[in-house]
N, C-alpha and C positions, 0 to 999 in steps of 0.2 A: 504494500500500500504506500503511494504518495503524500508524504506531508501531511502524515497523521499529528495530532499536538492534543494534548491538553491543557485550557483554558479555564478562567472563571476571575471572576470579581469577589473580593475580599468584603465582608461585610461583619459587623457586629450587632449581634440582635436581641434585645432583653427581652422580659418575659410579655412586656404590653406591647411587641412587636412593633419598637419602636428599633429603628437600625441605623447606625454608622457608619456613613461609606465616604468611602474615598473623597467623593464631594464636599462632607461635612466636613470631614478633617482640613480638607482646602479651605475652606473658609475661616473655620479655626485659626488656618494659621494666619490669614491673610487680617484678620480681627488684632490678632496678635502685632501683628508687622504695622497693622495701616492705624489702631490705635480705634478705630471705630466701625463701626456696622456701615454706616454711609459709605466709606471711602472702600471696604471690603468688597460690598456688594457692585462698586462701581466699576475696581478691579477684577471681579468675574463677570463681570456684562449680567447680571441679575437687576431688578428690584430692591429697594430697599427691602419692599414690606417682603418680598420672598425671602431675602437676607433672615430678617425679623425674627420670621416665621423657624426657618433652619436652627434657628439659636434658641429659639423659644423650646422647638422638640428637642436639641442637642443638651440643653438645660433638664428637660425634663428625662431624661433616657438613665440618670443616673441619682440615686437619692440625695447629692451635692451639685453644688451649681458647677459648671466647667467658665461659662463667660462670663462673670461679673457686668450689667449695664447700671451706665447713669444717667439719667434724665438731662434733658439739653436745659440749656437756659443760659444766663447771664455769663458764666465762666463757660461753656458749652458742654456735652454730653460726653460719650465716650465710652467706651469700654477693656476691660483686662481681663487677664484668662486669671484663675483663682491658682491657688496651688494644687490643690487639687484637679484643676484642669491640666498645669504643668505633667503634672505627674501622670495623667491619664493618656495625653501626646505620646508621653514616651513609651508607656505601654503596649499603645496600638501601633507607634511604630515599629517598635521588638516585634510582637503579635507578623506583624504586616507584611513583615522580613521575612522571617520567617514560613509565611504563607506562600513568599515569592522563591523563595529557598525550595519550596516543597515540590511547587509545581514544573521549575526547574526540574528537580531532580525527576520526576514522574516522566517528563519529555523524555529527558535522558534515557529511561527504561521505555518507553514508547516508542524510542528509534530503534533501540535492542530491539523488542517485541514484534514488529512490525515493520523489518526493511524492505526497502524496494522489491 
């Protein structure tokens, strides 16, 4: 067989079938970087309010906050990732590696398996 592979998308999923994927974590970090929801969402070509929306379920997927928001006003709004968000980054990063680690090594066994 020709250019057999094994594929798939990395997701993280709790028990209210609420799930973390690649995309969240992008915006995670781009919240991170850009310092706000506004300038994140503007950075992925989204909506704010879809922004909003992403943080509001990523907020809720775990019984700690991961984005800290503050309400705009006179100093302006903003937001930070908590420590607890820090720490959860780097989980799903290990996690995520490792997922890519795996599926690597599956191809590898799948050109064993299945040569020309």
């Amino acid at each position: 067989m020709k250019n057999v592979s094994v594929d798939g998308k990395f997701w993280l999923k709790n028990n209210k079938d609420i799930c973390i994927s690649e995309g969240k974590i992008e915006l995670i970090k781009k919240v991170v970087s850009e310092g706000s929801i506004s300038k994140a969402a503007k950075k992925m070509q989204m909506s704010y309010k879809a922004a909003w929306d992403m943080i509001e379920e990523i907020n809720s997927f775990t019984s700690s906050v991961i984005i800290e928001k503050n309400r705009g006003g006179k100093n302006g709004g903003g937001c930070q990732i908590t420590s607890f968000g820090k720490n959860f980054l780097k989980k799903y990063d290990k996690i995520s590696e490792e997922y890519s680690e795996m599926i690597k090594k599956l191809n590898k066994k799948t050109d064993d398996e299945f040569p020309e």
